[in-house]
N, C-alpha and C positions, 0 to 999 in steps of 0.2 A: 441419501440423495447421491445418485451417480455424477461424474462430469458431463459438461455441456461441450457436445460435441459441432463442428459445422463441418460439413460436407458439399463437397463442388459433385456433380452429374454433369463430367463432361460428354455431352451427347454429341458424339460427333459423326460429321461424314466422313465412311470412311470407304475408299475408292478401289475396288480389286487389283492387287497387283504393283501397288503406287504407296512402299513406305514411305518414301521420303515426303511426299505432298499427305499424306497421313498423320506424319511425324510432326508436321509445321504445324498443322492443324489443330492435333493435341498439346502443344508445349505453347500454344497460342490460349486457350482452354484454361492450362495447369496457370499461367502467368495470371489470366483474369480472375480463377476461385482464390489465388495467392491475394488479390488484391482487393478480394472482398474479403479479408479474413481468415478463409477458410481452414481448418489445421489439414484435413484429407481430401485429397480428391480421387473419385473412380471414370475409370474409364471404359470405352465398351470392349470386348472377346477382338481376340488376337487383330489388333488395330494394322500392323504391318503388310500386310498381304491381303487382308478382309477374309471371313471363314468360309475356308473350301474353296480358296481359288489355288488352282495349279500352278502356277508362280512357288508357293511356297512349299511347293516338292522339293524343288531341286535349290532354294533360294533362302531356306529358313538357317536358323541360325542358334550356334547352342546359346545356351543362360549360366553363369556370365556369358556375357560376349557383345556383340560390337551395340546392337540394338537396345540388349537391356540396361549395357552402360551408360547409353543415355539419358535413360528415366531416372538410372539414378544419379548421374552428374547432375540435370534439373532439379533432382528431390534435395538434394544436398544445397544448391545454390541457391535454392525459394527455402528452404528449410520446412518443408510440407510433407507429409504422407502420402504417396500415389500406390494406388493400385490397377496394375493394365495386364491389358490380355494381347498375351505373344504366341508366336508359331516357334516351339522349340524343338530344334533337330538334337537327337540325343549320339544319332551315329547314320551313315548312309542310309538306311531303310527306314528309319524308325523317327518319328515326329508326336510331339504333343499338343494340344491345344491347355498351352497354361496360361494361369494368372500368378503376379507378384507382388506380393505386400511390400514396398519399400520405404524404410523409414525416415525420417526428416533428417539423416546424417548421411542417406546414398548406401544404407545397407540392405539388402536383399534378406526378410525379418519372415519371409513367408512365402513357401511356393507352390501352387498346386496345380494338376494336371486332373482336364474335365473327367467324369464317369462318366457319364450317362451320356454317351455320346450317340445321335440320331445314324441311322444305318447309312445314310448318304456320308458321313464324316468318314468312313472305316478306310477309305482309300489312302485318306490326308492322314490319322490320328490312332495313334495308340490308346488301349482305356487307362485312366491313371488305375493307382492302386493303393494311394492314403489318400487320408483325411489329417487335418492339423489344424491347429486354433495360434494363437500365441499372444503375449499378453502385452500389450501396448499402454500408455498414459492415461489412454481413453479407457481402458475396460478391455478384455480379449475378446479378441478377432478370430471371425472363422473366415474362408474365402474359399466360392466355390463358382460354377461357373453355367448361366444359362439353364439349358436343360435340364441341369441337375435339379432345378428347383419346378419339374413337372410333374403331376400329381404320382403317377406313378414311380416317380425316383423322389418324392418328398424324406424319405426316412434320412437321407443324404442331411441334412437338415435339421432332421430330430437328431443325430448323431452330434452334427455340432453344435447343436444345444447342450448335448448331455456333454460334451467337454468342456463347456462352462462360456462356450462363444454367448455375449452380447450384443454384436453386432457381426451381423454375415455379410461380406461385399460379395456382389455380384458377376461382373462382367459379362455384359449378352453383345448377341446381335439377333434378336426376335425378327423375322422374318413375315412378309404375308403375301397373298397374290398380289399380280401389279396392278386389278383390278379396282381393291380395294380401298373402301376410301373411309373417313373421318366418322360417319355416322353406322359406317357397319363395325366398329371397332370391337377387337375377341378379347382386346385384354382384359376387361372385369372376370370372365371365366377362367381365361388359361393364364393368369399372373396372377393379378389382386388375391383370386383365391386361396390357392395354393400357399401364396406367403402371405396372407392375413392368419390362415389357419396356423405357420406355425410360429409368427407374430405375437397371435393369441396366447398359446396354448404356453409360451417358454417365457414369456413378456422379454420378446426383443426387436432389435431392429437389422430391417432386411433393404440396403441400398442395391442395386441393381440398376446398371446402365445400358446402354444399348447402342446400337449404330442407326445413322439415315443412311441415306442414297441408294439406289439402285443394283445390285446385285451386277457385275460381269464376270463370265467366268466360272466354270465349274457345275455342279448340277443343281444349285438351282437360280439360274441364270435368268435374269428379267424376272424377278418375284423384286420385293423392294424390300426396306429396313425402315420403319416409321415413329422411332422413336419410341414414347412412352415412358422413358425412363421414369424409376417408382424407388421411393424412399417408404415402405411401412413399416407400423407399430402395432403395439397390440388395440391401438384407440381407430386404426384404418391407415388411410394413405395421406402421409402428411407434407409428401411433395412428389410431384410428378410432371413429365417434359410434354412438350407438345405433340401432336399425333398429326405428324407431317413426314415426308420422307425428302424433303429439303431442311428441315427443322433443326440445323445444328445449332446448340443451343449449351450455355452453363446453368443447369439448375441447382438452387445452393438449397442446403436442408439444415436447419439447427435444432438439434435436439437432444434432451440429457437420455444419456447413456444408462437403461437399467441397471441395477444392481441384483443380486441372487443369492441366497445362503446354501442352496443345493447343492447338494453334491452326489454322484452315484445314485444307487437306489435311493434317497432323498425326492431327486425328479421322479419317480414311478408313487412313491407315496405322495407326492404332490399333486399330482392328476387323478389320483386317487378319489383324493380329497376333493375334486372339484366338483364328484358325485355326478347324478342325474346334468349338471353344466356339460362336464367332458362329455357325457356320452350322447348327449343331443347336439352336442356341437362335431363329433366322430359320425356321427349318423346322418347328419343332413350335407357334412361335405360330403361323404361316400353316397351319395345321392346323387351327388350334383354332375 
């Protein structure tokens, strides 16, 4: 039996251009999951500037530094686990879209910079070039970012399963037209999928946050952010936020943290194993 873990989904609005009223926002969030118990909370892709707004060309900031010191003074003060998505400037030209594992003492335990980053990003973001897990109270952690978890960059995922991650944090900002509304909702296809599938396949758990509010700024400017945020398991989706693009919201998720005897080629024999299961479950996502 693995530990029982709880998880805050700060979904928040988060406004192009406008750290510091972003900043309020989330540390408003981290204080509420603090106060429902929570040991970790996620939050959504680089919350300080919103992703691909032009503000954080000229405005981002390296890690350490003034921004990420914050998350972790907060994490240290609530003594909780946060994981958030910053714009990090590494030198005049050159920026990332990362995420930060920080652990309930203010230390900076995990950092990664997105792959798979969509063509419209190339302006804003360098492509990262690792993967890392590391191993927390709860079980080791992978952290990775949005799009990386899209059918076509799914292996980003099978990878850190096979580094022994248990639980993958997410940080998005999912996007859609402005048109769009509550009953034409894409996420069963382009999320639920994709991390049910490798949910399934590793038995672990995949949290992923996201942003509300409307897009200013940058190219793709008046599309919105409608939330969804999605906690699954290998049993399906065992928390998820509301599908609104006002909807900033705490969703809290508890659930025991699998455990795993694999290791290395272990996982290849494992799925193996799964027989005629794996390979009808390989064939009807690559369907879909």
């Amino acid at each position: 039996m693995g530990e029982m873990l709880k998880v805050g989904m700060a979904q928040l609005l988060v406004e192009g251009g406008e750290a510091e009223r972003n900043f309020e926002r989330a540390f408003k969030l981290i204080e509420e999951a603090k106060e429902q118990g929570c040991d970790l909370v996620i939050l959504p892709e680089t919350i300080d500037f919103a992703w691909t707004h032009p503000r954080s060309i000229e405005e981002s900031l390296p890690i350490p530094g003034e921004f990420s010191d914050l998350f972790c003074q907060k994490a240290k003060e609530l003594e909780i686990y946060i994981c958030v998505g910053l714009t990090e400037r590494v030198d005049y030209d050159r920026r990332y879209n990362t995420a930060l594992l920080i652990d309930d003492k203010g230390e900076i335990i995990l950092k990664y910079h997105k792959i798979n980053l969509l063509e419209v990003e190339h302006p804003f973001y360098e492509v990262g070039n690792t993967l890392n897990v590391v191993d927390t109270p709860f079980g080791k952690i992978g952290v990775n970012i949005c799009a990386d978890n899209y059918r076509d960059s799914v292996t980003i995922g099978h990878t850190l399963a096979r580094m022994g991650a248990k639980i993958i944090l997410s940080p998005a900002s999912w996007t859609v037209d402005y048109s769009m509304i509550e009953g034409e909702d894409p996420y069963q296809d382009k999320w639920i999928a994709p991390l049910s599938h490798l949910a399934t396949l590793y038995d672990l758990v995949i949290v992923s946050t996201t942003s509300v509010g409307y897009i200013v700024g940058g190219p793709y400017e008046g599309k919105k952010m409608v939330g969804c945020s999605l906690a699954v398991n290998k049993d399906g989706v065992i928390a998820m936020g509301v599908f609104n693009e006002f909807a900033g919201e705490l969703v809290v998720s508890e659930f025991v943290v699998p455990t795993t005897k694999y290791k290395g080629t272990q996982f290849g024999e494992m799925l193996k194993e799964k027989g005629n299961e794996f390979e009808v479950a390989q064939n009807n996502y690559s369907k879909k």
